[in-house]
ROGUVO-538413 format. One record per residue: residue in three letters; x, y, z of N, C-alpha, C in turn. Coordinates in steps of 0.05 Angstrom, whole numbers, plus 5000, padded with zeros to 4 digits. Example, Ala and Ser with C-alpha at 12.3 -4.5 7.8 and 13.67 -1.06 7.14 Angstrom:
! ROGUVO-538413
ALA526448865156524649105156526449345156;SER525749555142527349795143525850015157;
//
This chain:
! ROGUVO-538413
UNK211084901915213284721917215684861931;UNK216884701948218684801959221584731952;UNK223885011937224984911920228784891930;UNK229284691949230984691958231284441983;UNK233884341981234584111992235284202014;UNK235584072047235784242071238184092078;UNK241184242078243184032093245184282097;UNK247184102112248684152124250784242103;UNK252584492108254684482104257484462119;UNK259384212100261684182125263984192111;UNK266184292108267884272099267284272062;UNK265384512059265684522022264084332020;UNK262484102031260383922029257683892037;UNK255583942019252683922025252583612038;UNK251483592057251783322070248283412089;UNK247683072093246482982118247382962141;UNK246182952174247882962192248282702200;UNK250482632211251882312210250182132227;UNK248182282243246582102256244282072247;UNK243682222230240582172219237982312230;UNK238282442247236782602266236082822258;UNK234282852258232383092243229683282244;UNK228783502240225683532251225083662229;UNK221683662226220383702207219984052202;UNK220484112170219884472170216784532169;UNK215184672183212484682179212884972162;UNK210685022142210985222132208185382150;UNK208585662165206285642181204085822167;UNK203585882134201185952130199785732128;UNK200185442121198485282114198484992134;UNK201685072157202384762179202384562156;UNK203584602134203784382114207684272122;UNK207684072123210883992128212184042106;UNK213884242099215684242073218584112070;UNK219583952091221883782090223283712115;UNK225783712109226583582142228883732147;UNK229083772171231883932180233883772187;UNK236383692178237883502192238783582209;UNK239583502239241283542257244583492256;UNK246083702264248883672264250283482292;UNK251183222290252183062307254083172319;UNK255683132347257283232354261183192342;UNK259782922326262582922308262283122286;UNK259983202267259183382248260683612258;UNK259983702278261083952295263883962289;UNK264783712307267983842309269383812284;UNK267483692264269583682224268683972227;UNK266284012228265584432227268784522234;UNK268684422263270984662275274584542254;UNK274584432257276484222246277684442216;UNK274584452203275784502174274984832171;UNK274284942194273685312191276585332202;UNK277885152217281285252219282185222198;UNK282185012183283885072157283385292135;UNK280685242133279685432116279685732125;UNK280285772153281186012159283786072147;UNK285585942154288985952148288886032116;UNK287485852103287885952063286286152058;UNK284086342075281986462068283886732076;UNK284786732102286587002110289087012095;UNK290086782073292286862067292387022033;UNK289486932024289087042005288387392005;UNK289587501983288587781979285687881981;UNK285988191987283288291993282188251975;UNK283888311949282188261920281088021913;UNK283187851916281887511911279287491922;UNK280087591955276887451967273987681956;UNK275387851954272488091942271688021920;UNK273287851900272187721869270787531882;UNK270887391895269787101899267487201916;UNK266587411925264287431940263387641930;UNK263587771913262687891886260887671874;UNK261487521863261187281845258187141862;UNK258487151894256487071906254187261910;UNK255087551909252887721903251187671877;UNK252287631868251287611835249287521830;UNK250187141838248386901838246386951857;UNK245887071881244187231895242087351885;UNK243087601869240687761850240487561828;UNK241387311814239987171796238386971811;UNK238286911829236786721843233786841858;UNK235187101863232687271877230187151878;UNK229087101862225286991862225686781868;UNK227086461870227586331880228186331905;UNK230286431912230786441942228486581964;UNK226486761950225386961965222486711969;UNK221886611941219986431957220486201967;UNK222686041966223985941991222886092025;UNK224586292021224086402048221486562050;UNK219486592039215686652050214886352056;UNK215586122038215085882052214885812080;UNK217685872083219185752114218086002134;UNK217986272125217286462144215086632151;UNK213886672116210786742118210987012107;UNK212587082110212687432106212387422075;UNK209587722063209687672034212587722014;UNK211687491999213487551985215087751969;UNK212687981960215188271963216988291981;UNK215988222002217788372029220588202024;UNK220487962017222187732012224587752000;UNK223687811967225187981959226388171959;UNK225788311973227088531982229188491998;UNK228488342022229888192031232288022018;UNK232987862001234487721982236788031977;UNK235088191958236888371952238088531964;UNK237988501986239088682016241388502018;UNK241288272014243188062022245888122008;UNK244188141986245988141957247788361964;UNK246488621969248388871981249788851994;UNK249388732022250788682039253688652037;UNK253288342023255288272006256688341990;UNK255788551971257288691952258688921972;UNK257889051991259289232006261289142021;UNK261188952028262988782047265588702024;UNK264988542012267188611990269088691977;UNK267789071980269589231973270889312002;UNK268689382028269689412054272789212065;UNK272489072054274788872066277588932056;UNK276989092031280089262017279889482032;UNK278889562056278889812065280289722091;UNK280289502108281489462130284189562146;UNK282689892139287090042144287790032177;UNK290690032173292190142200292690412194;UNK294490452205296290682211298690702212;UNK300790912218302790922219303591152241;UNK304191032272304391242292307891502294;UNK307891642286310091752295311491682317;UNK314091582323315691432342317091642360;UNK317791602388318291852406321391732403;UNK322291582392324991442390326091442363;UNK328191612364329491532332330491302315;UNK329091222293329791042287327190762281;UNK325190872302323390702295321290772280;UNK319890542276318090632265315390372272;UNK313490482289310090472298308090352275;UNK306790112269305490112252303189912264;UNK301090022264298089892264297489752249;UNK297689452254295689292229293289232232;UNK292189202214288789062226288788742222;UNK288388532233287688212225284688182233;UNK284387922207281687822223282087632240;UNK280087712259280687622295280687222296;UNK279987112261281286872265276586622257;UNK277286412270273986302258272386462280;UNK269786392262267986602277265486402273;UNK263686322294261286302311258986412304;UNK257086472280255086602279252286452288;UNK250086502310247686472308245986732298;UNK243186642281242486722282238786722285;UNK236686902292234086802300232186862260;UNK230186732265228586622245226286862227;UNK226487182243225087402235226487442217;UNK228787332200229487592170231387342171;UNK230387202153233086902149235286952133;UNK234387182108236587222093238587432110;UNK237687562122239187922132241187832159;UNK240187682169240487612191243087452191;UNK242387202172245087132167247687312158;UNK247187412135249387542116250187752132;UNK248987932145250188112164253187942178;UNK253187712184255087592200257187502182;UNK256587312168257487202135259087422122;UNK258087632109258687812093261687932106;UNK260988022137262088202152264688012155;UNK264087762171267087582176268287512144;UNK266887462125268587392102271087632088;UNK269187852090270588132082272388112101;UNK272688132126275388112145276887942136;UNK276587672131278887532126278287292141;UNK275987212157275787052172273886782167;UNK273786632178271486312172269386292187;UNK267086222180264686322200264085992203;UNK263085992221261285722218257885852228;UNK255985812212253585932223250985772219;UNK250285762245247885662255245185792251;UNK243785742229241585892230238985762241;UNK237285842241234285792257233285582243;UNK232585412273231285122253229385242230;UNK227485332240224485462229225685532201;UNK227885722191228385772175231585782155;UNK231385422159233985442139234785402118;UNK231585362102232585372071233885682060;UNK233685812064234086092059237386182064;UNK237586022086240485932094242385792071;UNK241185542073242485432053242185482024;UNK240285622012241085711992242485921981;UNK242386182001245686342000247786192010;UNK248285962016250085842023251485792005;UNK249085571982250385551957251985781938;UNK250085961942250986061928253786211920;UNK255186201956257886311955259986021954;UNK258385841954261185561952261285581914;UNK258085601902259485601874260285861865;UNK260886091883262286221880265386191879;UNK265686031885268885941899269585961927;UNK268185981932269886021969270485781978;UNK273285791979274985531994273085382012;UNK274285052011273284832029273585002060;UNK271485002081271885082115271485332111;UNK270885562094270885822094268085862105;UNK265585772102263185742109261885452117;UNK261185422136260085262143256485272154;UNK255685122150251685162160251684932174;UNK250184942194249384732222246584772224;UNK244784442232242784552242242084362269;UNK240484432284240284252299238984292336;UNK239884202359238784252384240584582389;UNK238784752389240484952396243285002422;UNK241284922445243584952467245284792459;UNK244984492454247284362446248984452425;UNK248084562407251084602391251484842389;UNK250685032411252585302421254085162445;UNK253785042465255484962482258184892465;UNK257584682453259384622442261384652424;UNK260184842401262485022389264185272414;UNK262785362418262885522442264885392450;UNK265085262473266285102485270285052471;UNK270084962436270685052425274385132425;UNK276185222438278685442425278985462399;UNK277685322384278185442353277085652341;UNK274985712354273486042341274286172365;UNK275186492349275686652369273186872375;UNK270586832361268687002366266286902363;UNK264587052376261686952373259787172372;UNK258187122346255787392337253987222339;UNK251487402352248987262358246587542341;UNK244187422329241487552331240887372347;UNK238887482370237087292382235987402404;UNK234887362414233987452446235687602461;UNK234987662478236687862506237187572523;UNK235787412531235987162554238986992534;UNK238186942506240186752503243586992489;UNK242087162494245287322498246387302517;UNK244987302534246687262560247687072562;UNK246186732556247486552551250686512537;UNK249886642515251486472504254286622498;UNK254486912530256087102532257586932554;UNK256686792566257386692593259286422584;UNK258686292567259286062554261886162543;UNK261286382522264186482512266186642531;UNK265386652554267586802576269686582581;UNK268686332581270686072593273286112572;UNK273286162538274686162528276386472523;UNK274886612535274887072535274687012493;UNK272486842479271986992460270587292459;UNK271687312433269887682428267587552423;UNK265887852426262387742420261288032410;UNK259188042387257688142382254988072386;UNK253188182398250488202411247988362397;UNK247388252376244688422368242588292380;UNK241188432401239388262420235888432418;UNK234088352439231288492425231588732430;UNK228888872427228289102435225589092446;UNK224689342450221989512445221689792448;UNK221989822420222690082404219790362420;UNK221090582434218890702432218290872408;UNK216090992409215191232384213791422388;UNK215191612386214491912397212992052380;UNK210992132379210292302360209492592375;UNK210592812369210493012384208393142369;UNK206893422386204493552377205193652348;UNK207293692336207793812315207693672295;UNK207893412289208093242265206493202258;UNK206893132232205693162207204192882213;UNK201492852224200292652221199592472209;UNK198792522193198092372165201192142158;UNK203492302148205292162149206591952172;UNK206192142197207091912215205191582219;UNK202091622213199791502217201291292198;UNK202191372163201891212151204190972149;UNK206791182164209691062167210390822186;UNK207990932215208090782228206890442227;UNK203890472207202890222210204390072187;UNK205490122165206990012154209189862165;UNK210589942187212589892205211489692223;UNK209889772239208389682256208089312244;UNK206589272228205589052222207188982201;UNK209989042188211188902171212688622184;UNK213188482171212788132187211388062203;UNK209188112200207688152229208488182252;UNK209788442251210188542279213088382288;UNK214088182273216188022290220488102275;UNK219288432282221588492271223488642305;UNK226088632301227388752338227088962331;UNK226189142312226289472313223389532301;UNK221589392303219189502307217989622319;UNK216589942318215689992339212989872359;UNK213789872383212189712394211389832431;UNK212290072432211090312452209790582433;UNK206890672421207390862426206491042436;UNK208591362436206691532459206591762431;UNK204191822445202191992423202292322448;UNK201792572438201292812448199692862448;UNK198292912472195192882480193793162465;UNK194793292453193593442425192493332406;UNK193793112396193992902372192892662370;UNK192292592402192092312410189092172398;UNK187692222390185792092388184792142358;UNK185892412350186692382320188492052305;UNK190192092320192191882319191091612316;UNK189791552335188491312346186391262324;UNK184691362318182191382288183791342269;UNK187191502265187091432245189191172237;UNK190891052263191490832253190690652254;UNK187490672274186190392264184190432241;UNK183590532226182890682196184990462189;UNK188090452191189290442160190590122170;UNK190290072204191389832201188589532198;UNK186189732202183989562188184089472159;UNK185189622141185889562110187089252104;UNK189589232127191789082125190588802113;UNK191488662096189388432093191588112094;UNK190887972112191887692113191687552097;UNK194387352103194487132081196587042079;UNK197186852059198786682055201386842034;UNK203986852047205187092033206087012000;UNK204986841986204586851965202986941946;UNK201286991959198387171952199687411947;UNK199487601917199987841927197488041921;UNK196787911937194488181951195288191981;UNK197387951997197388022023198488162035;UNK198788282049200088482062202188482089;UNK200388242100202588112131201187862137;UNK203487662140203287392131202687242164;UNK202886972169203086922189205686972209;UNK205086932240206986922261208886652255;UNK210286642267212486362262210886052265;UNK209886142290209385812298206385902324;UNK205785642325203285752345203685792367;UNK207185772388206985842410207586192415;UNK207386292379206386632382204386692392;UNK202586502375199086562383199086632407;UNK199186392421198586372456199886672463;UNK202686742459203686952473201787122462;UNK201587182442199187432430197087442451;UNK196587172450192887302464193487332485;UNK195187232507195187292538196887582536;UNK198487682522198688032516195988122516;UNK194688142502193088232497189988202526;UNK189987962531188187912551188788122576;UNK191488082582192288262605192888512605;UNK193588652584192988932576189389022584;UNK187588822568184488952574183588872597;UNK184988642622184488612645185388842668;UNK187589062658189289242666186989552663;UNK185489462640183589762632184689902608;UNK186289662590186889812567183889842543;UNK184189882523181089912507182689712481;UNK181289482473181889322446179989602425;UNK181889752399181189852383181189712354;UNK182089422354181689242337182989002338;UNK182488892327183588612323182888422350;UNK185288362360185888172389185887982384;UNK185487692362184787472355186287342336;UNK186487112344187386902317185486912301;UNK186486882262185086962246184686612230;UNK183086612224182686332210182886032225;UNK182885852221183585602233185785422228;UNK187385562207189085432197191585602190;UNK193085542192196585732197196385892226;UNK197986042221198586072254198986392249;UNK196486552237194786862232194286912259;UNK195087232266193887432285193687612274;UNK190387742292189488112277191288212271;UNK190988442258193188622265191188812288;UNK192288902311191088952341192189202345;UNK190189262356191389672369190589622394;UNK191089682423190189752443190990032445;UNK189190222457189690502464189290532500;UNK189390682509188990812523190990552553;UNK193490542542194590372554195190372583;UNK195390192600195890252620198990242626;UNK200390432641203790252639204890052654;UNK202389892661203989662684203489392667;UNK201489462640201089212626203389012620;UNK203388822616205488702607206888752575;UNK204988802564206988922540207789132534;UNK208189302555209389492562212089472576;UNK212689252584215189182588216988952580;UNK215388792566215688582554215288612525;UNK218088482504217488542476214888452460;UNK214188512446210388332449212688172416;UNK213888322395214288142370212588022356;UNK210588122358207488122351206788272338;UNK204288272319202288582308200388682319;UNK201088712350199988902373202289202374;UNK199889362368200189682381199089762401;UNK200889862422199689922445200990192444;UNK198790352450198490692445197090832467;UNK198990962471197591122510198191462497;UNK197991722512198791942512201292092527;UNK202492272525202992382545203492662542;UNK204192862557202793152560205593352561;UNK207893172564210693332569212793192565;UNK214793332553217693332539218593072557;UNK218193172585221193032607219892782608;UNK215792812615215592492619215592342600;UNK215292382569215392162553218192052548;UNK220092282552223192192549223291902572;UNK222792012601223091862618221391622614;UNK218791592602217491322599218891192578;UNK219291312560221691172532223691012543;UNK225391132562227290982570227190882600;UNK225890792602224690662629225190352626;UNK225490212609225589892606229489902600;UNK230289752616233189562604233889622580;UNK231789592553232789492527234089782522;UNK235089882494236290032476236589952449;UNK235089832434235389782405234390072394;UNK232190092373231590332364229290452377;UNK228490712370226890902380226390992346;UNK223291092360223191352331221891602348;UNK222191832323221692002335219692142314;UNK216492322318215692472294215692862294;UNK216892952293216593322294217093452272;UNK216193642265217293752242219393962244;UNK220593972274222194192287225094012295;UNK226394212277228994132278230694142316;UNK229294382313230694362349229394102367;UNK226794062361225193832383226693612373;UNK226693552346227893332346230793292350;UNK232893392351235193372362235493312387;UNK233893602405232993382430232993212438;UNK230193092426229292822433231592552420;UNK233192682403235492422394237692372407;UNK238292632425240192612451239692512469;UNK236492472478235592422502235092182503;UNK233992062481233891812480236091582482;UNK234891292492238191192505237490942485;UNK238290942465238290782441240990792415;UNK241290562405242990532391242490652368;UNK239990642359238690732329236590882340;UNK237191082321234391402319233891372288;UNK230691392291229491462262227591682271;UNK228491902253226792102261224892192237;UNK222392182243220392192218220091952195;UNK220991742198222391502181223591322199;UNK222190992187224190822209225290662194;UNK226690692170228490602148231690692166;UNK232190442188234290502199235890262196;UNK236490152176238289862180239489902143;UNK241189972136241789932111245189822111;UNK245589662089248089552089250589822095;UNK250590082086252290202091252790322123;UNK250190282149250190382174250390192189;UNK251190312208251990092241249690022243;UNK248989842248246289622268246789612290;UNK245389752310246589572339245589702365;UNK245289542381243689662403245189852431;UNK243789822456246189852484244189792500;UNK245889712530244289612553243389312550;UNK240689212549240288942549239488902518;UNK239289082501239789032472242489012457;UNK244188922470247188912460248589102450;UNK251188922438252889192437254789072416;UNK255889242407257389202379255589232356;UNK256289242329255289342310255389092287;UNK254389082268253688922237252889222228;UNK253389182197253589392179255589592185;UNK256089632162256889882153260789882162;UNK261690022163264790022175265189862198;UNK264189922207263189822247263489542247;UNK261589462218260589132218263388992220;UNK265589042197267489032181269289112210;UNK269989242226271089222258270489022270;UNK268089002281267988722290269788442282;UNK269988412267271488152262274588222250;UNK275788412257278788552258279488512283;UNK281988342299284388512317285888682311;UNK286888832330289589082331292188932335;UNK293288962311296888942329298789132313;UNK300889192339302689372340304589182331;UNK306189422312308389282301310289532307;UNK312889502319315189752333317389632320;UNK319089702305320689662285323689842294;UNK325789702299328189902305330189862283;UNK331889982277333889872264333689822230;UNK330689862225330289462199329889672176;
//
C-alpha cells in the first residue's frame, strides 16, 4: 500500500491543482499505478510565487533560533516517520528499502545541521583606513529561492536545497520529480507541522519545461538550484540570465576509478561493486569509468564479476534484494543500446547485458572489460548498472584518460601509498576525491562538481553560502 496523498503545496496548503490535470505514478518494480500526480496550473504557480514573497519577508525576519527550533522539530518528525517515508520512496523509486532508509535519515541530518548552520551565518568587521568609521560585513539570505530536483535520491536531493535555503533565512519553492513525489511531499509535511510559516515551502508538480520557464521567468525568486542533468542545466542557466538570478548547478557526471598496482584488491573489488550497483547504477557519483593496472587487471576483472554475480534482483521491499529496478523503461532501451555498441566496438560482455524478468523495468547488473575508448559509454553517462573496465600501464595516461570528458563531478582513487595518492588527487580535475572509499557526500561536506558538472556547492558550510548575499555596511560618525 502506498501510504500517502500526492499534492501540491501552496501557501501552507495541501491542495489539488486548479485545473485538474494530472499523470499517473507507476511504481517500476511491479508498473503497478500507485496514484496520481497533480499538475501545478499557471495560476497555482504565481499563488507559489505570490506567497514564498511573503513568507519570505516573516521567515527572514524571524531569529536564527526561532527558525532552527522549527526545523529541529522537522528533523524529528523525519526520524519518527522514517519506515514510512522510506517505503513511500522504494515504491516510487525501487531502490531497497535499507538503502531508503538510510536515505530518510540523511535527510533528517541534513536538516538538523542546517539548523544549527544558520546561527553560524557570520560577517566581519573590516578595520577602516578612515577615522571614525567603522566596516561591517553582513551576511542576508539572497531572498525566494527556485529548487528543482531529479528522481535518483528523492529524499537527499530535495533537502540538500530545502534544508540549505531554510537555514539562510530564505523561501524555497521546490519542484521535485514527477516519478518521485511522494517522498517529497511527505518531508513536506513534515516541516509545515513543524511550524514553518504559510509561503516558507512550497511543492509543485507538473510539465517540467513549463513550470521552470515560468517561475524562472519569475522577479520574485532571486535564485535557482538545480539536481539534474548537464543539458537541462544549461537550460535552465540561460532562462535565469534574463533575470541575472544566482544559480547552483549540481549536474551529472562519470566518475573515473583508478585503481593503481598497489591497492589493496580485495577491498577495492568489494568497495567498488557495492558502489557500482547501488540504485542501480543511477546515482551522479557512481563510478562508471574504470581503469584497472595492467598488473591487477584481470585479477580485478574475476573478481568483480565473482561478487557482482552475487547481487540479487528485486522488488526493493524484499529484503533479500540488493538493487532494485531502473526508473522507467526508457532506461532499459538506453541500457541495451550501451551495451550493444560497446560489444559492436570489441568490448567483451563479462556478465549480465539484459533486461531481467518481464515485468518492472530490471537490468543485469553488467561488466564489460576490455573496453574500447571510443564506445559510447565511455563518453556518455550510462546511470545504469554497467561497468566498463579497460587497463592502463602509466601514471600520465590514466590521469589524461580520467579527465578527457567535459564532466568533473567525482573520481575515486585505490593505492595504499600516501605519495601516489596525493598525486593522483591533484591531478585529477574533479570536485570530489574518494580515495580508497567512495563515502563522499555527507551532510557536514561540500557537494559539488566543475566544468560541465556544475558549480557551487550543497552541504556543509558551502551549502549554507549559497543562499547568503554580502553587504557592506560603512558607518561614519554613528
Amino acid at each position: 500500500m502506498y501510504d500517502e496523498t500526492i499534492e501540491l503545496l501552496i501557501d501552507g496548503v495541501f491542495c489539488q491543482g486548479s485545473d485538474g490535470r494530472s499523470q499517473p505514478l507507476i511504481n517500476p518494480a511491479s508498473e503497478e499505478v500507485l496514484g496520481q500526480v497533480p499538475y501545478a496550473s499557471t495560476a497555482d504557480l504565481d499563488r507559489a510565487l505570490e506567497a514564498s514573497a511573503k513568507g519570505f519577508a516573516v521567515w527572514k525576519a524571524m531569529t536564527t533560533h526561532a527558525r532552527s527550533a522549527i526545523m529541529m522539530r522537522a528533523a524529528q518528525l523525519m526520524d519518527d516517520r522514517k519506515e514510512t517515508i522510506a517505503r513511500i520512496l522504494t515504491l516510487e523509486n525501487g531502490k531497497p528499502l535499507g538503502e531508503a532508509v538510510i536515505e530518510v535519515a540523511f535527510a533528517a541530518e541534513v536538516t538538523r545541521f542546517y539548523a544549527e548552520e544558520g546561527k553560524r551565518a557570520y560577517g566581519r568587521i573590516i578595520p577602516a583606513r578612515t577615522p571614525g568609521v567603522r566596516q561591517m560585513v553582513v551576511k542576508e539570505p539572497v531572498g525566494p529561492v527556485l529548487g528543482f530536483a531529479a528522481w535518483n535520491f528523492p529524499a537527499s536531493n530535495i533537502i540538500r536545497k530545502i534544508s540549505g535555503a531554510l537555514g539562510a533565512g530564505c523561501s524555497i519553492i521546490m519542484k521535485p520529480a514527477e516519478e518521485t513525489p511522494g517522498t517529497a511531499v511527505a518531508l513536506a509535511r513534515c516541516f509545515q507541522e513543524a511550524g514553518l510559516p504559510a509561503g516558507v515551502l512550497a511543492v509543485v508538480f507538473g510539465e517540467a519545461a513549463a513550470i521552470s520557464s515560468h517561475l524562472i521567468a519569475s522577479p520574485i525568486p532571486k535564485k535557482v538550484t538545480l539536481t539534474g542533468s548537464t543539458a537541462v542545466g544549461k537550460l535552465l542557466q540561460r532562462q535565469a540570465a534574463d533575470t541575472l538570478k544566482r544559480c547552483t548547478m549540481e549536474l551529472g557526471g562519470h566518475s573515473p576509478v583508478i585503481v593503481h598496482a598497489d591497492a589493496d584488491l580485495d577491498q577495492a573489488m568489494d568497495t567498488l561493486v557495492a558502489a557500482k550497483f547501488r540504485n542501480a547504477g543511477q546515482v551522479c557519483t557512481s563510478p562508471t569509468r574504470f581503469f584497472i593496472h595492467e598488473s591487477r587487471y584481470e585479477a580485478f576483472v574475476e573478481g568483480f564479476v565473482a561478487r557482482a554475480r552475487t547481487i540479487r534482483l528485486g522488488n526493493g521491499l524484499d529484503p533479500e534484494t540488493r538493487m532494485g529496478p531502473m526508473i522507467a523503461k526508457r532506461r532499459l532501451d538506453v541500457m541495451e543500446a550501451m551495451v550493444a555498441d560497446a560489444l559492436d566496438r570489441g568490448a567483451t560482455l563479462s556478465l549480465g547485458g539484459r533486461r531481467a524478468g518481464n515485468r518492472g523495468f530490471f537490468f543485469e547488473p553488467t561488466v564489460l572489460s576490455d573496453m574500447p575508448q571510443d564506445a559510447r559509454i565511455m563518453s556518455e553517462e550510462p546511470f545504469g548498472p554497467i561497468a566498463p573496465i579497460s587497463s592502463f600501464a602509466a601514471f600520465d595516461e590514466v590521469v589524461e584518460r580520467a579527465n578527457a570528458l567535459p564532466y568533473g563531478l567525482a573520481s575515486f582513487v585505490f593505492t595504499r601509498s600516501m605519495t601516489l595518492a596525493a598525486k593522483t588527487e591533484e591531478a585529477l580535475n574533479a570536485g570530489l576525491v574518494g580515495v580508497n572509499h567512495t563515502v563522499i557526500s555527507t551532510p557536514d561536506t561540500p557537494f559539488g562538481g566543475v566544468n560541465e558538472s556544475g558549480y557551487g556547492s550543497e552541504s556543509g558550510s558551502e551549502g549554507l553560502e549559497a543562499f547568503l548575499r554580502t553587504k557592506l555596511v560603512s558607518e561614519y560618525g554613528v
